[in-house]
TORBAMAR-317678 format. One record per residue (C-alpha): x, y, z; residue number from 1. Coordinates in steps of 0.5 Angstrom, whole numbers. Layout:
% TORBAMAR-317678
<<X, Y, Z>, NUM>
...
//
This chain:
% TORBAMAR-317678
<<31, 278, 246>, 1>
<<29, 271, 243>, 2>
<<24, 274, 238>, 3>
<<30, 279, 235>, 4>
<<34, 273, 235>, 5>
<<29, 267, 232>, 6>
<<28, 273, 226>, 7>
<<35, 274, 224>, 8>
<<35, 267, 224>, 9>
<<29, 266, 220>, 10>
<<31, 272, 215>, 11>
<<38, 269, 214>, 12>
<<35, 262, 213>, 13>
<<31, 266, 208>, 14>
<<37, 269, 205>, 15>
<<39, 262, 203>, 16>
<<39, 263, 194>, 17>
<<37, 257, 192>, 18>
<<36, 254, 184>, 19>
<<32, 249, 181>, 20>
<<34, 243, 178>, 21>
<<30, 240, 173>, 22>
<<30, 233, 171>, 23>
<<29, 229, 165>, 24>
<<22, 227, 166>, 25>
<<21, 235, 168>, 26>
<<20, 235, 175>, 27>
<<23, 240, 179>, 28>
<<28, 240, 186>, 29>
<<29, 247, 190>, 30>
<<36, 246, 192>, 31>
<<40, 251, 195>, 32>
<<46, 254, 190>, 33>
<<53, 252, 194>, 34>
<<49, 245, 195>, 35>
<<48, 245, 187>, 36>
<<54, 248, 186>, 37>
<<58, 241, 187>, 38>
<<57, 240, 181>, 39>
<<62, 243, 175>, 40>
<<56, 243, 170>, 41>
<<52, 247, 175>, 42>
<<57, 251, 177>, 43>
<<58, 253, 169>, 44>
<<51, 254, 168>, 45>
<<48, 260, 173>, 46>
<<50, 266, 171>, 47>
<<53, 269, 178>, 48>
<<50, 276, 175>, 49>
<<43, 274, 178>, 50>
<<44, 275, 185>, 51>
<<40, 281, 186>, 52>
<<34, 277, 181>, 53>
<<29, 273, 186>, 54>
<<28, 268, 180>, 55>
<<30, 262, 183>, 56>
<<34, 259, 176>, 57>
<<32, 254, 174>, 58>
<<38, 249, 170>, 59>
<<35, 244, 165>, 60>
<<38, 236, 167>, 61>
<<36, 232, 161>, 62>
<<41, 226, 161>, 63>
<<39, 225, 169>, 64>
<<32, 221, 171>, 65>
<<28, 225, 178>, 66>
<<31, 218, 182>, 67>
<<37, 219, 181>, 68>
<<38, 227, 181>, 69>
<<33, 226, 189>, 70>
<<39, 221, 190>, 71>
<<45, 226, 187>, 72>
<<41, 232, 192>, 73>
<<41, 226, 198>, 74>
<<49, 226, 197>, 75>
<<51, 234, 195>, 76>
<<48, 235, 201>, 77>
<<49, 229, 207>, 78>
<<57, 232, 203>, 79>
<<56, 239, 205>, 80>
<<55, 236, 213>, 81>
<<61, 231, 213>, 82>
<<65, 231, 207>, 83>
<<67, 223, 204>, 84>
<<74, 221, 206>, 85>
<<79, 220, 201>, 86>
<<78, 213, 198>, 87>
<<85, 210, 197>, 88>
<<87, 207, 191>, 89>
<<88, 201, 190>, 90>
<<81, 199, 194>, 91>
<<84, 197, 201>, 92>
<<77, 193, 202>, 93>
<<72, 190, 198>, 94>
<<68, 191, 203>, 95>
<<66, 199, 203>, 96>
<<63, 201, 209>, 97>
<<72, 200, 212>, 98>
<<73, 205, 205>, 99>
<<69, 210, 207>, 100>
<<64, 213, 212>, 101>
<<57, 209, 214>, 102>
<<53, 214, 211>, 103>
<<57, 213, 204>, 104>
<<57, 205, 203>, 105>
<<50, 206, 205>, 106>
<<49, 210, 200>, 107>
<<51, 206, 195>, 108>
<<48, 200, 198>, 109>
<<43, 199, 192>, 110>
<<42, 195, 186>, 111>
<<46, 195, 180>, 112>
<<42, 199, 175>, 113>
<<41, 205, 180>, 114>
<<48, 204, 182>, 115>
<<51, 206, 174>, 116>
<<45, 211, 173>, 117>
<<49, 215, 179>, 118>
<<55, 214, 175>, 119>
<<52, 216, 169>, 120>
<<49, 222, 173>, 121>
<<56, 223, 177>, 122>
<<59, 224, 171>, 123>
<<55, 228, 167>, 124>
<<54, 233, 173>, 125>
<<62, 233, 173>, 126>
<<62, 231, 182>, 127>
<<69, 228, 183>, 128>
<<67, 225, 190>, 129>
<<61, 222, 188>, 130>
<<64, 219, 181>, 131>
<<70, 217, 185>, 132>
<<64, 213, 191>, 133>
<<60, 210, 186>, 134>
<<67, 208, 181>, 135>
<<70, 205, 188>, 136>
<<64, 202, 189>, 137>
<<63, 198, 182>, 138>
<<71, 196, 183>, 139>
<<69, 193, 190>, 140>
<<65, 189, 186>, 141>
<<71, 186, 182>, 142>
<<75, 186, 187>, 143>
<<78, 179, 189>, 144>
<<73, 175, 183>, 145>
<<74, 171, 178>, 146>
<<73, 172, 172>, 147>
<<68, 167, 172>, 148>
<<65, 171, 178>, 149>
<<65, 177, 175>, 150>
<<61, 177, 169>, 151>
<<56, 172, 174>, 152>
<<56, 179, 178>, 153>
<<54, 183, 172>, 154>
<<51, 178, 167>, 155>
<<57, 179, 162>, 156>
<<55, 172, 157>, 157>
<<63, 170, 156>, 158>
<<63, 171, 148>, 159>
<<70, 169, 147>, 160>
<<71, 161, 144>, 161>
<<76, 157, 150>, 162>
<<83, 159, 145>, 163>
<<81, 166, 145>, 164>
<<80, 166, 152>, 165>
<<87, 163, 153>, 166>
<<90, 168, 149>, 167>
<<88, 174, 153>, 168>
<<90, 170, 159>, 169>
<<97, 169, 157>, 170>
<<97, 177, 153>, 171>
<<96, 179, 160>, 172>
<<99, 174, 166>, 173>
<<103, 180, 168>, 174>
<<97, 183, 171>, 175>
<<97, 177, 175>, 176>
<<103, 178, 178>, 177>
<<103, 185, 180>, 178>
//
């Protein structure tokens, strides 16, 4: 009968654990636990003995802004449902959307700043598939460029002086050649 069935599915839904991620700002994310458990950090951090403890637990992310931890939670959980594609190395493409699926290379389709705090987060939480998203993505960004291009990209200042300059570029001509 319906009504058993839409309960058994409403207390297995209930019985989702979830924990509290906080951010450097203190706001806080309910997040379930096998989502929040892609990260290694997290992972290390909740005790697996509070099972039976109906307290969400609540684990502190000093070094990670509120933007950037909903965007974190955004990708755990779009992994949980369709996991990102192996990414090739060396980058087939600069074009990151023929890497890896639509959902990821949108994703990352942001600006610079948020990109490298994504970075920063993915590798203070210890995600491997985020980090690898968001290293690929800022490696699509060189991909093919100048150096010139590059720090254009970046808004790198070229502190070298034109001799110095030649120097590095003669010290690594094999990069070229590879």
């Amino acid at each position: 009968d319906k009504g058993k069935h839409l309960l058994s599915l409403f207390s297995t839904m209930s019985d989702t654990q979830m924990l509290t991620l906080v951010s450097q700002e203190g706001d806080s994310y309910q997040v379930p636990v096998d989502i929040a458990k892609m990260s290694e950090l997290v992972k290390t951090m909740i005790d697996d003995e509070d099972d039976a403890d109906d307290d969400a637990q609540e684990v502190p992310l000093p070094n990670v802004k509120s933007t950037v931890l909903v965007k974190v939670i955004e990708f755990a959980k779009h992994y949980k449902e369709e996991p990102m594609s192996e990414i090739d190395k060396p980058l087939k493409s600069s074009n990151m959307s023929e890497v890896v699926q639509t959902w990821y290379s949108n994703f990352v389709d942001v600006d610079q700043e948020l990109l490298f705090e994504l970075i920063l987060a993915a590798n203070y939480m210890d995600i491997k598939p985020l980090l690898d998203l968001t290293c690929a993505t800022v490696a699509s960004m060189i991909k093919g460029k100048t150096p010139e291009e590059i720090r254009k990209t970046f808004n790198i200042v070229n502190d070298f002086t034109p001799e110095e300059e030649a120097q590095v570029r003669e010290e690594n001509k094999w990069c070229e050649e590879a």
